[in-house]
C-alpha positions in Angstrom: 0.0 0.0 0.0 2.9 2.3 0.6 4.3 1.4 -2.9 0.7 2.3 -4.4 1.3 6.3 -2.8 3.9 7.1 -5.5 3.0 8.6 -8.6 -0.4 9.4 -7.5 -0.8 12.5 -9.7 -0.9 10.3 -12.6 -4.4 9.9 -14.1 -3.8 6.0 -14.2 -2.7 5.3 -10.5 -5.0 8.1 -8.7 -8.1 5.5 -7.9 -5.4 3.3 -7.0 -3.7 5.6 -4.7 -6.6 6.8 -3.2 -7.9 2.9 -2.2 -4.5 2.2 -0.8 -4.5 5.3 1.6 -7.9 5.1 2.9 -6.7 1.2 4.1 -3.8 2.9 5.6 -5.8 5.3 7.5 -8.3 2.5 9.1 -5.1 0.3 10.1 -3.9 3.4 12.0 -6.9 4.2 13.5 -7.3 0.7 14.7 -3.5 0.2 16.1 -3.8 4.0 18.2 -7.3 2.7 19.2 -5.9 -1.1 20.2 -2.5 1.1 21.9 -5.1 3.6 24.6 -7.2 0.4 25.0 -4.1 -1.6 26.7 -1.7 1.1 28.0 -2.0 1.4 31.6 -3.3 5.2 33.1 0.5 6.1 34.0 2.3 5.2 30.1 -1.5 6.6 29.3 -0.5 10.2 30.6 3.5 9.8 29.6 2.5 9.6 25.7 -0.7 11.6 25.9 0.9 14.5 23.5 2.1 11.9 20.9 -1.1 9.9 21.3 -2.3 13.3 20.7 -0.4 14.0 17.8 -1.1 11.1 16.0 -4.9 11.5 16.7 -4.8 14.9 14.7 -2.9 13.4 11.8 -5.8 10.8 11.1 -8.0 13.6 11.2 -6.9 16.1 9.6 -8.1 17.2 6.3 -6.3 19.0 3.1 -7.8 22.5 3.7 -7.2 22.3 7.8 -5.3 24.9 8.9 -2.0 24.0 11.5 -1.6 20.6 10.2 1.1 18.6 11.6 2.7 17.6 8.9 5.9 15.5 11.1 5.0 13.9 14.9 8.7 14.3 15.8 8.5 18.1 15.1 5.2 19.3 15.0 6.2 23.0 14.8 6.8 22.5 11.1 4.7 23.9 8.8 4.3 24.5 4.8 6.0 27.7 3.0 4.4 28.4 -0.3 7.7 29.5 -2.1 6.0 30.3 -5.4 8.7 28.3 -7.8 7.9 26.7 -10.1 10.3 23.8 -9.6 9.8 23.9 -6.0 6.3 24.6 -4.7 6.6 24.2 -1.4 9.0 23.6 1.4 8.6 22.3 5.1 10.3 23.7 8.3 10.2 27.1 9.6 11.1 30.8 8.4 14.4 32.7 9.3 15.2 36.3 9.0 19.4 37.4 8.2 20.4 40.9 8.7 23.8 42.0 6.7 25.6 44.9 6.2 25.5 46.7 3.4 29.1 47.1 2.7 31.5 44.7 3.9 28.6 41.8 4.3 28.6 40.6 7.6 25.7 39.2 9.0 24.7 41.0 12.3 21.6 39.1 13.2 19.8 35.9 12.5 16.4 35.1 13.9 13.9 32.5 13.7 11.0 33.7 13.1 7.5 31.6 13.6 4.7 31.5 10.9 3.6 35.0 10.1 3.7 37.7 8.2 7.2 38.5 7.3 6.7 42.2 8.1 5.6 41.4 11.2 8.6 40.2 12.1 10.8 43.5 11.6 10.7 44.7 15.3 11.9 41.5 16.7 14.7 41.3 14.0 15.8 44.9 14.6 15.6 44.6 18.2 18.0 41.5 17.8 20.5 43.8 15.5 20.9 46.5 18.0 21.3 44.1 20.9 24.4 42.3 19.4 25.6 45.2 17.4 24.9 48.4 20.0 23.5 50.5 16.8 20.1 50.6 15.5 20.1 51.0 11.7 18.6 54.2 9.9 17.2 52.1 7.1 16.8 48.7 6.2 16.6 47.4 2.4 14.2 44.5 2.0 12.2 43.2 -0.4 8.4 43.6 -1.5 7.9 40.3 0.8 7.8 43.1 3.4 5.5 45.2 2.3 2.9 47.3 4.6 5.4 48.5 7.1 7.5 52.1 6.1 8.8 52.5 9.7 9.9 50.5 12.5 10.4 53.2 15.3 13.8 54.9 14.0 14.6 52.7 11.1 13.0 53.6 7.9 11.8 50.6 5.8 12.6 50.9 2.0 11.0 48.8 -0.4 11.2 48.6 -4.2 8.9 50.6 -5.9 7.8 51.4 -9.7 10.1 54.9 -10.2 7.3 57.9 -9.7 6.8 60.4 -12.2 8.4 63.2 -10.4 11.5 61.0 -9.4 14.7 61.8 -11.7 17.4 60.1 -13.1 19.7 60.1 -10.5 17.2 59.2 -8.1 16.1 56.2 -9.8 19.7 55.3 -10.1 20.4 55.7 -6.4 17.0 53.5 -5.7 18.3 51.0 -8.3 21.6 50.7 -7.0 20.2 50.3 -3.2 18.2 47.5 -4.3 20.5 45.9 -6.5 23.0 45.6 -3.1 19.8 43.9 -1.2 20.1 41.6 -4.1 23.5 40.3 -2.8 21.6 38.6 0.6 20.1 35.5 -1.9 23.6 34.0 -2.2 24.4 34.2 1.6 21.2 32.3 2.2 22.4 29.7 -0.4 25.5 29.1 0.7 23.8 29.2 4.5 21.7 26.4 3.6 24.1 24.0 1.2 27.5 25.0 3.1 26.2 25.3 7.0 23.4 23.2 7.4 20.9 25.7 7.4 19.1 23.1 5.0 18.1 20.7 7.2 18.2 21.1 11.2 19.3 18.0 13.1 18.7 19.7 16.3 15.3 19.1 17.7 12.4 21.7 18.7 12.0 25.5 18.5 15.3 25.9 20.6 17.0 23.8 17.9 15.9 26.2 15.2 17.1 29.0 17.5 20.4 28.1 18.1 21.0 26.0 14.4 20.2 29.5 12.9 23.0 31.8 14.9 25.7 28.9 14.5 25.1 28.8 10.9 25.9 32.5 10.8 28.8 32.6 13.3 30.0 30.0 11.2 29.9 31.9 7.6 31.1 35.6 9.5 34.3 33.2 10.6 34.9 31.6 7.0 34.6 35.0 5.7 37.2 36.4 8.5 39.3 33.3 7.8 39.8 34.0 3.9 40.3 37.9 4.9 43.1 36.6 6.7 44.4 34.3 4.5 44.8 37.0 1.1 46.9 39.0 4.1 49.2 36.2 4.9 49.0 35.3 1.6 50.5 38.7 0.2 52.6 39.2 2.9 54.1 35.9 1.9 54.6 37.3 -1.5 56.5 40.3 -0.9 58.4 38.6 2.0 59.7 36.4 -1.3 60.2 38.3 -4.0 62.2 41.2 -1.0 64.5 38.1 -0.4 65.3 37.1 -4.1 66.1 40.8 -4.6 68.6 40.9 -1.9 70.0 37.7 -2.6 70.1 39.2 -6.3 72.3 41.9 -4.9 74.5 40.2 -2.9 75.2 37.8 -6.1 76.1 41.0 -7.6 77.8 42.8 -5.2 80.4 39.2 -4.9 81.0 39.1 -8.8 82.0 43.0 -9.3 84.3 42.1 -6.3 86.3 39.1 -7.7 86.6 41.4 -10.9 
């Protein structure tokens, strides 16, 4: 029956599919049924909230809303990412402030299912209490529409350029924009280089803290080649400053023997 689930979309196995997971669903119901029958009232109350869990998964329908869509993490819920090769993903949403210049990420949140605007206080809150400044403006994208300020911190948003805007306005705004651009690749590399991907640590907490390690982790690789193209031209001139001496003292011994 589990073998019958795949390739359900097609027009040929959908009758089949949908037999084989209605059976599933009674042989659940009767093994949690059969399981609170027999378990004494102490393991009873010990797996109430997985009894519990499991109880809402055979109940659940397609249009419920907070569906549990994992028993070992039930805080995980569907993102609609609007692609076209990948609808939808499952886990929860995180929020990564960088600088505009030198591109240093300077706060990471984890941020639960809401509006992503919503979000802004608790994400410039958690900037000024690691970096001691609170940012004039903040670049983000349309995703954050509605807000325009968050108590000092203007919010810019792209726009369609206005009539009465010039040139060298639009420019400005294009350039501005084009620089929030550069955050998509630090979330890439987040997720296939430190395991922002897929969390192994367990609950909320484990999103918390697999989000800031994630960043510490990318600000120290970033430190780290820094570092290394200072050594590295350092090494360089420390070489070609010792062949030149070593050029003039080969010198320096053959007009002498002459």
């Amino acid at each position: 029956m589990l073998l019958a689930q795949r390739f359900r979309h097609h027009p040929h196995n959908w009758k089949k599919a949908r037999s084989a997971e209605r059976k599933l669903k009674t042989i659940a119901g009767r093994l949690l049924r059969e399981i609170e029958r027999k378990l004494t009232d102490q393991l009873l109350a010990d797996y109430a909230p997985f009894l519990d869990h499991a109880a809402q998964v055979l109940s659940q329908k397609r249009d419920d809303r907070r569906k549990i869509y994992s028993l070992h993490e039930p805080e995980v819920y569907c993102i609609s990412k609007g692609k076209e090769h990948k609808r939808y993903e499952f886990g929860t949403k995180a929020s990564i402030v960088l600088t505009k210049r030198v591109g240093i990420i300077v706060g990471a949140l984890n941020i639960h299912n809401q509006f992503d605007a919503h979000s802004l206080p608790a994400v410039l809150e958690q900037t000024e209490r690691l970096t001691k400044r609170r940012p004039k403006v903040a670049i983000v994208d349309r995703g954050y529409r509605g807000e325009k300020q968050v108590g000092m911190t203007e919010i810019a948003i792209p726009k369609v350029p206005g009539k009465r805007s010039t040139n060298y306005e639009n420019q400005k705004a294009r350039q501005r924009f084009r620089r929030r651009a550069g955050i998509e690749p630090v979330i890439g590399h987040l997720k296939s280089d430190h395991r922002m991907l897929r969390n192994f640590l367990r609950g909320s907490i484990g999103d918390d803290v697999n989000i800031l390690l994630a960043a510490a982790a990318f600000n120290y690789k970033k430190r780290l080649r820094q570092l290394k193209s200072i050594f590295v031209s350092f090494g360089l001139g420390l070489k070609y400053c010792l062949k030149w001496i070593i050029g003039c003292l080969k010198t320096s011994q053959i007009e002498f023997a002459i």
